[in-house]
C-alpha positions, -999 to 999 in steps of 0.1 A, spaced: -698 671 4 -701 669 37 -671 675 61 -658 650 85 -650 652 120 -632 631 141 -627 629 182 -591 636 189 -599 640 229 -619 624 251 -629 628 288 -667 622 306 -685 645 300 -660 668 279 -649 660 240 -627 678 215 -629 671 177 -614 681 147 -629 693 116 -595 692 93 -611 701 60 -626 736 70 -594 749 92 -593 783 89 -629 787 77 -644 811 104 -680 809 88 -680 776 90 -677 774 127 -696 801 135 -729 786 115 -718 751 132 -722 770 168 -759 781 161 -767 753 137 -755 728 170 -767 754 201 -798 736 211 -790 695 206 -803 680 237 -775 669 258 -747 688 247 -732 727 258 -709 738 229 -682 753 248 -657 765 216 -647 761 184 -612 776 171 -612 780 129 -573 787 131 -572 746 148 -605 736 133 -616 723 168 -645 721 183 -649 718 220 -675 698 234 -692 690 272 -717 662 267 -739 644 289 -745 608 287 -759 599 255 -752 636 238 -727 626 216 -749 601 198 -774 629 195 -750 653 187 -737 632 158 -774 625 144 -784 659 149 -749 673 129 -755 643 102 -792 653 97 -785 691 94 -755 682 70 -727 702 93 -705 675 96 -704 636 96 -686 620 131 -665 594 125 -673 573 152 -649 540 162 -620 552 159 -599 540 188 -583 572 203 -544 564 204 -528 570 240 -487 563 248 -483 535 268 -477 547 305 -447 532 311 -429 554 281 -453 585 293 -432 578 332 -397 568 316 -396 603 299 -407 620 326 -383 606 352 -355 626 326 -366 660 339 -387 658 370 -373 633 396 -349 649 423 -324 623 412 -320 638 373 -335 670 377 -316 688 347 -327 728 357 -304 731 386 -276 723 369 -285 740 336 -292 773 357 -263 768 377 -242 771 344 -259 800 330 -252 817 365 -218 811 362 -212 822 323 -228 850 330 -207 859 363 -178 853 333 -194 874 310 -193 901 337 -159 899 347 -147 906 310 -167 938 313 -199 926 289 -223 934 316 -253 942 294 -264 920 266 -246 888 275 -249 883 314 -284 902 315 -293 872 289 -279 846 308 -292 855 342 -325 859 325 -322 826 311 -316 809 341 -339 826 366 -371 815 336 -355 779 337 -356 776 380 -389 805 384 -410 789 360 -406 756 362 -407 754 396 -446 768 393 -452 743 365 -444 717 389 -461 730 418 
């Protein structure tokens, strides 16, 4: 039987799919890579066995050979039509407003108490394990999401 694969990302010119039934299978994926390497209008650019993904660029038109050409060399059958599902924008905005606008930004605040319980932890003399922790916590919380934002 021949496996299925179905697109799970989609932008021009780039796709990602998903071949669920052979996760895990490395020789699999590595005979899809040369079995796939010369179908006109399409650069395979990975596959991952541990995710069973395969990564995709495409040129117009390269996905439709891509899927003829996988069919006809029984790798895999595409299951084309399947709307890809996207959360509505709206929601996508809502939840980010929680954590990133200046008006409800949750990090300062959150760092700002680990600061202080660690200052606390000090004061009582557990200067090593506890505070360390704390501080550590609450630098990662404002250092690295400040570059994630940024």
């Amino acid at each position: 039987m021949i496996p299925r694969a179905r697109i799970v990302h989609a932008l021009p010119g780039r796709v990602r799919m998903k071949i669920g039934s052979m996760r895990g299978d490395k020789a699999y994926f590595e005979g899809l890579s040369s079995a796939l390497a010369d179908v006109d209008g399409v650069r395979l650019m990975g596959v991952d066995p541990r995710t069973a993904t395969v990564l995709l660029g495409c040129e117009p038109g390269g996905l439709e050979a891509l899927s003829e050409e996988a069919l006809r060399r029984g790798v895999f059958v595409l299951e084309l039509g399947q709307e890809l599902q996207s959360p509505d924008q709206g929601e996508v905005a809502g939840a980010r407003w929680i954590w990133r606008e200046e008006a409800f930004d949750l990090r300062v605040p959150v760092a700002l108490l680990l600061i202080l319980l660690s200052l606390m932890q000090m004061r009582q003399g557990k200067i090593l394990s506890p505070a360390v922790t704390l501080l550590w916590y609450a630098y990662e919380l404002l250092g690295r999401g400040s570059r994630k934002d940024g």
